[in-house]
C-alpha positions as CSV (number, residue, x, y, z in Angstrom):
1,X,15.0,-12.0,52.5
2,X,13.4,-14.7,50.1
3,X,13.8,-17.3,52.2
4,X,12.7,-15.7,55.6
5,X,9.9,-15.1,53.7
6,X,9.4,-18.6,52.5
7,X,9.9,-20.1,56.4
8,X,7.4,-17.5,57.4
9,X,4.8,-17.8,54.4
10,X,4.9,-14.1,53.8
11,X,5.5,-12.0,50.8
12,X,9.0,-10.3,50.9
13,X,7.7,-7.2,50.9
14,X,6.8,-7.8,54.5
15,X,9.9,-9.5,55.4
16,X,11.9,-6.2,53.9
17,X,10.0,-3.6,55.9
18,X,10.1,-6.2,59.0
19,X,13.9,-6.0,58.6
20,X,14.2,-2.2,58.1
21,X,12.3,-2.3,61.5
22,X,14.8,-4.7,63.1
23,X,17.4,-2.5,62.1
24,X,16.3,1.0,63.3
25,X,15.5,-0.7,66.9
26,X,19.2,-1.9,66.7
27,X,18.3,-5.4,67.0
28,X,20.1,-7.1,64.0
29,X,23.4,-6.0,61.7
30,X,23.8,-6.6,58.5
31,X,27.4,-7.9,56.7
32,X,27.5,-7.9,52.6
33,X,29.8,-10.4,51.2
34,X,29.3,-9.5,47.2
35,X,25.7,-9.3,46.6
36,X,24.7,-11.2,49.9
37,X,23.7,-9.4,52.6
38,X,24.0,-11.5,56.1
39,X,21.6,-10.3,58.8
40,X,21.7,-11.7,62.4
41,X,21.2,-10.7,65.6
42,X,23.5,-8.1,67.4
43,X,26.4,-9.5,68.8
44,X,25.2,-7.5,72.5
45,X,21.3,-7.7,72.3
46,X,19.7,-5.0,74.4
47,X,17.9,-7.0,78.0
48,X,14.7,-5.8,75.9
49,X,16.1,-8.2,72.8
50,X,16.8,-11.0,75.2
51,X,13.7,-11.2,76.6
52,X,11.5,-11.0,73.5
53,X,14.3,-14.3,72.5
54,X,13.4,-15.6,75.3
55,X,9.7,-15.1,75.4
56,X,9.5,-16.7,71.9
57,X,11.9,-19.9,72.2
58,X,9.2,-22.1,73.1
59,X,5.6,-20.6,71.1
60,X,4.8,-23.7,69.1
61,X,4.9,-21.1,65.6
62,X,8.7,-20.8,66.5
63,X,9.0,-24.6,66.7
64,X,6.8,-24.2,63.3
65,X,9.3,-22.3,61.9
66,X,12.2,-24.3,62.7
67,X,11.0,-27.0,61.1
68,X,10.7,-25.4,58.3
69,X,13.8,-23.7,58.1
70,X,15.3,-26.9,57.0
71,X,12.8,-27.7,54.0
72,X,13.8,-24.5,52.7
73,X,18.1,-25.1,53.0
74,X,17.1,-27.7,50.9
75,X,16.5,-25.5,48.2
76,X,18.7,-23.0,45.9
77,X,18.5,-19.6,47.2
78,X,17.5,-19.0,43.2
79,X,14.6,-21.0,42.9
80,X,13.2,-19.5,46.5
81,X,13.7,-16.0,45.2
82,X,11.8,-16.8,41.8
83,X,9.0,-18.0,43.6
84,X,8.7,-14.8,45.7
85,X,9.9,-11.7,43.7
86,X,9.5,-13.4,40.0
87,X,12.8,-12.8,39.1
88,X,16.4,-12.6,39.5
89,X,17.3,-9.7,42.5
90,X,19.7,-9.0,45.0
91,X,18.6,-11.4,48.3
92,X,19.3,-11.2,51.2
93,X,20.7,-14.1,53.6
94,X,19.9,-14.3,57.3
């Protein structure tokens, strides 16, 4: 969760209820692994899923946020998760 929200430049807040969203429209699973929790995309997206994909491949804020999805590997999931909750929680992966 930290660090969708530090790609994205929104609090994590957001990115949580964003997610919760996600998930009630059956768009992404979750996997936990410890005290990760993996989101991605379902394995079968719905033809509405796959056209919102599609829809958004090429809007110059998903190139955006591509680019900075690799500023932000670059960093310790720890330090990205201090810098938007304050402290040490449970994060999330995606």
């Amino acid at each position: 969760m930290c660090q969708v929200a530090e790609v994205l430049s929104v609090p994590a807040s957001s990115v949580s209820e964003a997610l919760r969203e996600l998930r009630r429209a059956n768009f992404v699973r979750e996997r936990k692994e410890g005290r990760w929790v993996f989101v991605s995309i379902q394995d079968d997206p719905s033809p509405l899923l796959q056209t919102l994909l599609l829809e958004t491949e090429a809007l110059p804020e998903t190139c955006q946020d591509r680019a900075r999805i690799a500023k932000v590997k670059g960093l310790t999931v720890q330090a990205v998760c201090q810098k938007h909750l304050g402290k040490s929680q449970e994060v999330t992966n995606v």
